[in-house]
C-alpha positions in Angstrom: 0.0 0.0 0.0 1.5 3.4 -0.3 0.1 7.3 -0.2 -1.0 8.9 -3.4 0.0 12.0 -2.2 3.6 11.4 -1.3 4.0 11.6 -4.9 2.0 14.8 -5.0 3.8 16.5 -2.5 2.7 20.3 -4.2 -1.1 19.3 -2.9 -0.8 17.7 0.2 -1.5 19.5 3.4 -0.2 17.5 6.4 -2.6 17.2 9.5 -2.0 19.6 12.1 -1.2 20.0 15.8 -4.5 20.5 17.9 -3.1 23.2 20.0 -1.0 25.4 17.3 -2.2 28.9 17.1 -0.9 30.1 13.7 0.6 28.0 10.5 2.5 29.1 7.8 1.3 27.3 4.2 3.5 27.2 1.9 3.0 30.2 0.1 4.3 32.5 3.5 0.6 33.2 4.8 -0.4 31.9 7.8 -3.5 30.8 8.9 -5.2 30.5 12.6 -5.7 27.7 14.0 -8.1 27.5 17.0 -6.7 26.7 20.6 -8.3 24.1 23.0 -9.6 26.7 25.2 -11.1 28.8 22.4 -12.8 25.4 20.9 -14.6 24.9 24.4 -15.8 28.3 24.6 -17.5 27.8 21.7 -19.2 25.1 22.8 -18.8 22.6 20.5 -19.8 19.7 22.6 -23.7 20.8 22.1 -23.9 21.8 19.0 -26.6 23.9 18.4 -29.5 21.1 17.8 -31.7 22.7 14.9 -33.9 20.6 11.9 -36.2 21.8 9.7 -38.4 19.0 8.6 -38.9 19.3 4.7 -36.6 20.6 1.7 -38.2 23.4 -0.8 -40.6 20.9 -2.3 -42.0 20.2 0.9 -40.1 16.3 1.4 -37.9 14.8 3.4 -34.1 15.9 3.0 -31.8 13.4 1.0 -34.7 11.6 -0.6 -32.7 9.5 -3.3 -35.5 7.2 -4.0 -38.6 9.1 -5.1 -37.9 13.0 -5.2 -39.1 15.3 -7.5 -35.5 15.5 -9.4 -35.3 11.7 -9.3 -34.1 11.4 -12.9 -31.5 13.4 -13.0 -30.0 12.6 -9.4 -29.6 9.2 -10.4 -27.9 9.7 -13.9 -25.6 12.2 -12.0 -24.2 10.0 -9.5 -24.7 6.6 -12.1 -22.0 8.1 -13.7 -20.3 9.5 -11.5 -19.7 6.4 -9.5 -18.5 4.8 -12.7 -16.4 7.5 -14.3 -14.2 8.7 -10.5 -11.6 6.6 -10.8 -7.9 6.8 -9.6 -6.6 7.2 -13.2 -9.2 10.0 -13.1 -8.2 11.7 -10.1 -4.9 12.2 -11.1 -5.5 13.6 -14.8 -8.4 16.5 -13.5 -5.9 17.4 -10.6 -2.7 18.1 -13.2 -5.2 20.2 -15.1 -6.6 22.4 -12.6 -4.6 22.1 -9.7 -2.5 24.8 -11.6 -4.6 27.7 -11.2 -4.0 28.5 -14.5 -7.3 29.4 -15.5 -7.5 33.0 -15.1 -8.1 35.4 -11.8 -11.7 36.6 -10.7 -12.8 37.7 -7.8 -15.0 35.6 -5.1 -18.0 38.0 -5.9 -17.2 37.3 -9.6 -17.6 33.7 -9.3 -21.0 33.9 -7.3 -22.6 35.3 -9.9 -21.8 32.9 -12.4 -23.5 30.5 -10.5 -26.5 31.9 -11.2 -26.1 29.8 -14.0 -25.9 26.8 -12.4 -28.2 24.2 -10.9 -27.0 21.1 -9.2 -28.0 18.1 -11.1 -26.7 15.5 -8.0 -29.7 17.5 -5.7 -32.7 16.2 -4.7 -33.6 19.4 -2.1 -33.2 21.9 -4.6 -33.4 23.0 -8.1 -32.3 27.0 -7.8 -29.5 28.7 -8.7 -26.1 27.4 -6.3 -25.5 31.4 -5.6 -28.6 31.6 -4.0 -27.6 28.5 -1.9 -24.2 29.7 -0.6 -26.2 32.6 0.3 -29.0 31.3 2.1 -25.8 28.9 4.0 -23.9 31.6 5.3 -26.6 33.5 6.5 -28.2 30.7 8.2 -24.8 30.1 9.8 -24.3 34.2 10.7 -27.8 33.7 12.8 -26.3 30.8 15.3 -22.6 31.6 15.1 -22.8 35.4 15.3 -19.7 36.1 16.7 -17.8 33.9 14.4 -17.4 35.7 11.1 -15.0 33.0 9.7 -17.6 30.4 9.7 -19.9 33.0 7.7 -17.7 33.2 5.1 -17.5 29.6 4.8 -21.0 29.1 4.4 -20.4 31.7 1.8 -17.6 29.9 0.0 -18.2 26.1 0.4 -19.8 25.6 -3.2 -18.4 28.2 -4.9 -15.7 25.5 -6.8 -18.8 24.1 -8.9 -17.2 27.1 -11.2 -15.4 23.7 -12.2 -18.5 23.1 -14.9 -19.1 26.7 -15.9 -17.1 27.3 -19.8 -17.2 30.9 -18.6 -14.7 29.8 -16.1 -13.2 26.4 -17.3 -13.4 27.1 -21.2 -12.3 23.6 -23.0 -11.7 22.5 -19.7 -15.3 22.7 -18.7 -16.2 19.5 -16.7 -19.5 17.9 -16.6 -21.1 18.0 -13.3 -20.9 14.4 -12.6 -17.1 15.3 -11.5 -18.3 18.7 -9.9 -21.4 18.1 -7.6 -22.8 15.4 -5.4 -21.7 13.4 -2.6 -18.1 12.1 -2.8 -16.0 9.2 -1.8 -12.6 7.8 -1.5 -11.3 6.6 -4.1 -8.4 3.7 -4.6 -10.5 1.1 -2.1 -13.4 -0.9 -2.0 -16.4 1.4 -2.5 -18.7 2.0 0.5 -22.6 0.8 0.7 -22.9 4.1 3.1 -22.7 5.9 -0.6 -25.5 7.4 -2.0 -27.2 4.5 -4.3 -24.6 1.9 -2.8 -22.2 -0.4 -3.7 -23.6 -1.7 -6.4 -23.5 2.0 -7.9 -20.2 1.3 -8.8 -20.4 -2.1 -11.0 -18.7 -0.7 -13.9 -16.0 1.5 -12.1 -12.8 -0.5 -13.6 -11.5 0.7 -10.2 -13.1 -2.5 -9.0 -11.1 -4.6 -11.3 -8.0 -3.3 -9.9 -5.8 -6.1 -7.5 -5.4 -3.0 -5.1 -7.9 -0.5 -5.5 -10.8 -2.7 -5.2 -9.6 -3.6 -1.4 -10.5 -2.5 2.1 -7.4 -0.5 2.5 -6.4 -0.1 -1.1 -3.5 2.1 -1.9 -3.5 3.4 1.7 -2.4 2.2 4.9 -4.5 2.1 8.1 -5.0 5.3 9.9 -3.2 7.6 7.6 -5.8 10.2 8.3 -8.2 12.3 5.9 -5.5 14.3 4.8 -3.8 11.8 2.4 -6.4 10.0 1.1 -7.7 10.8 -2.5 -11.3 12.1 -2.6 -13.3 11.9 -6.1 -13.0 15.1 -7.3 -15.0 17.9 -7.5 -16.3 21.1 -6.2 -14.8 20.8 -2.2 -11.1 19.8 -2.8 -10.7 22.6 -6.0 -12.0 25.0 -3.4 -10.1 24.1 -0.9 -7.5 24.3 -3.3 -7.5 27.4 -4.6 -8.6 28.9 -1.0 -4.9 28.0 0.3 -3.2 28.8 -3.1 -4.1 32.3 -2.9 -3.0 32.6 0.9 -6.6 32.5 2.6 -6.4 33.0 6.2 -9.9 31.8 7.3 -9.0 29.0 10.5 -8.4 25.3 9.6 -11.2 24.2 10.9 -13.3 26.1 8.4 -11.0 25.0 5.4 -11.6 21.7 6.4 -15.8 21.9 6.4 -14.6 23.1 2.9 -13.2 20.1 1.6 -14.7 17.2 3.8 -18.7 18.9 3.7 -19.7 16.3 0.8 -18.3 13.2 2.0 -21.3 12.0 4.0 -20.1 8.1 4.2 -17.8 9.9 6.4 -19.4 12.4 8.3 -22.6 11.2 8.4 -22.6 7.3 7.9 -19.2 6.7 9.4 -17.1 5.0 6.7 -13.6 5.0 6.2 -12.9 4.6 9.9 -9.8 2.8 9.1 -8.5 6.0 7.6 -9.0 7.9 10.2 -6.3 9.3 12.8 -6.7 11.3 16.1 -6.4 15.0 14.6 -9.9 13.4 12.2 -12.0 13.6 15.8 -11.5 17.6 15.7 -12.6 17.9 11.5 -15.5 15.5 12.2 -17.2 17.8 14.9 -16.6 20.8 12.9 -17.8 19.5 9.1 -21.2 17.8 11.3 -21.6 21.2 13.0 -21.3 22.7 9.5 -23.4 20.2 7.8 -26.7 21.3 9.0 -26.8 24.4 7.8 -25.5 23.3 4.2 -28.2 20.9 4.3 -31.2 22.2 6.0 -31.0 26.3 5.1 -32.5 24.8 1.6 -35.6 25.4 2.4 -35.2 28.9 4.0 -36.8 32.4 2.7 -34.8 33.6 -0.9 -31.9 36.3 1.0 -31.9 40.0 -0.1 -28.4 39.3 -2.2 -27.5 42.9 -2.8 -28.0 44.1 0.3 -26.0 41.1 2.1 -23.0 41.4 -0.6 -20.9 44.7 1.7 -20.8 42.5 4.8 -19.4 39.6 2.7 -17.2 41.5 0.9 -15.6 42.9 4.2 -15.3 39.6 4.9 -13.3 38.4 2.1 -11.1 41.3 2.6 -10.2 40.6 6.0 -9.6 36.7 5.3 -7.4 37.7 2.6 -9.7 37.2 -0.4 -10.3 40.5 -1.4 -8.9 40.7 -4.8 -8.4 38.8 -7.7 -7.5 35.2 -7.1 -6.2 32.6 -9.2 -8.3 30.2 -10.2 
């Protein structure tokens, strides 16, 4: 077994020390990273307990067997499941991994996803800018005092620019390597994914001696941070976020990158992978999780009139300007 990202040493972010207060990446920022005694005061062992009961059509949340956008749910994440591979992973990263794509600004990227609707969602069908909207202020009205954890409501699904040509031009990808739920890939496929195992019968993956077992290309508790997650929206945010020196706390980068792999967080798989510094992302991409989730059914936001408080926001995180994307 062996680490796909010890050959991909320019990507990999090593896990880091509970109690450090500020780390420098690799581009000279630094970033803040939460003390113990800050953590408790924020009271992260009850988590604010709050659950809306239906989605905007009026159903249950995460309905993947009957919901109004059945159709197009299942091709999504059919192909999907089929098409992530390893051999995959690798390829998309080279090519957008570079930041080579051209610079915009954060509010510049919003409102190109006015164009998009996520085809993988079964709670929602408008545009994802309304969404990240509608996350962050849910977010800003239980965590008032923690205007980090605004802006990543703000952020979280802004990489979907990944399937916008106004963005990606011939790189454009289609949104089954974009949106949805993801997984690890380069092991055995969970059931705890959306449509299950058997989702996966024609991933060639499965063929594979190594990548079709339990541990696969990885060892046993190498933690979240060297594993290779199917691609998309998260880890190109994530990405670019600590390319262009973003200072918002690692806990928040991490409900960035981890926020759409629910067999983890929500269904508990890939436990083997896990080591201790995973305990402290787990609570805080949960605590995260319900407002992602459950703000889809919340009043449309007044965009305009939210857009100077973001924006301040993004200045004082260090995502002000132009970034390369």
């Amino acid at each position: 077994p062996y680490f796909y990202f010890c050959h991909n040493s320019k990507f990999e972010n090593p896990p880091l020390p509970l109690k450090t207060k500020r780390m420098s990446s690799s581009n000279g920022a630094t970033t803040p990273v939460m003390e113990e005694n800050e953590r408790s005061e924020l009271g992260l062992e009850s988590f604010h307990d709050w659950k809306p009961t239906q989605n905007a059509f009026g159903d249950n949340f995460r309905n993947y067997e009957d919901s109004k956008r059945q159709e197009i749910v299942q091709m999504t994440y059919e192909i999907m499941h089929t098409r992530q591979t390893v051999e995959f992973g690798e390829k998309v990263r080279e090519q957008w991994l570079n930041f080579d794509k051209g610079e915009f600004t954060v509010m510049e990227m919003i409102a190109l996803l006015d164009n998009l609707i996520d085809d993988s969602d079964p709670d929602n069908e408008l545009p994802n800018s309304i969404h990240d909207f509608q996350t962050a202020e849910r977010i800003r009205k239980v965590w008032p005092d923690h205007d980090w954890f605004h802006l990543v409501g703000l952020l979280h699904d802004v990489g979907k620019v990944l399937a916008l040509p106004e963005v990606a031009g011939d790189a454009v990808l289609e949104q089954w390597a974009v949106v949805g739920d993801t997984f690890v890939v380069g092991c055995e496929p969970s059931d705890a994914c959306v449509f299950g195992k058997k989702s996966f019968a024609k991933n060639p993956d499965l063929q594979h001696p190594v990548y079709s077992t339990e541990l696969g290309m990885y060892e046993a508790g190498c933690g979240l941070d060297k594993l290779m997650i199917s691609f998309g929206h998260d880890e190109y945010m994530y990405q670019v976020l600590k390319h262009n020196g973003c200072t918002i706390p690692e806990e928040g980068l991490a409900m960035i990158r981890f926020h759409s792999l629910y067999p983890w967080h929500d269904a508990r798989a890939y436990m083997q992978f896990e080591a201790p510094e995973d305990a402290e992302k787990l609570k805080w991409v949960k605590e995260f999780n319900k407002f992602d989730l459950y703000s889809k059914g919340d009043e449309l936001p007044d965009v305009e009139a939210l857009k100077p408080y973001y924006q301040s926001l993004l200045e004082k995180y260090g995502l002000g300007g132009k970034l390369k994307w």
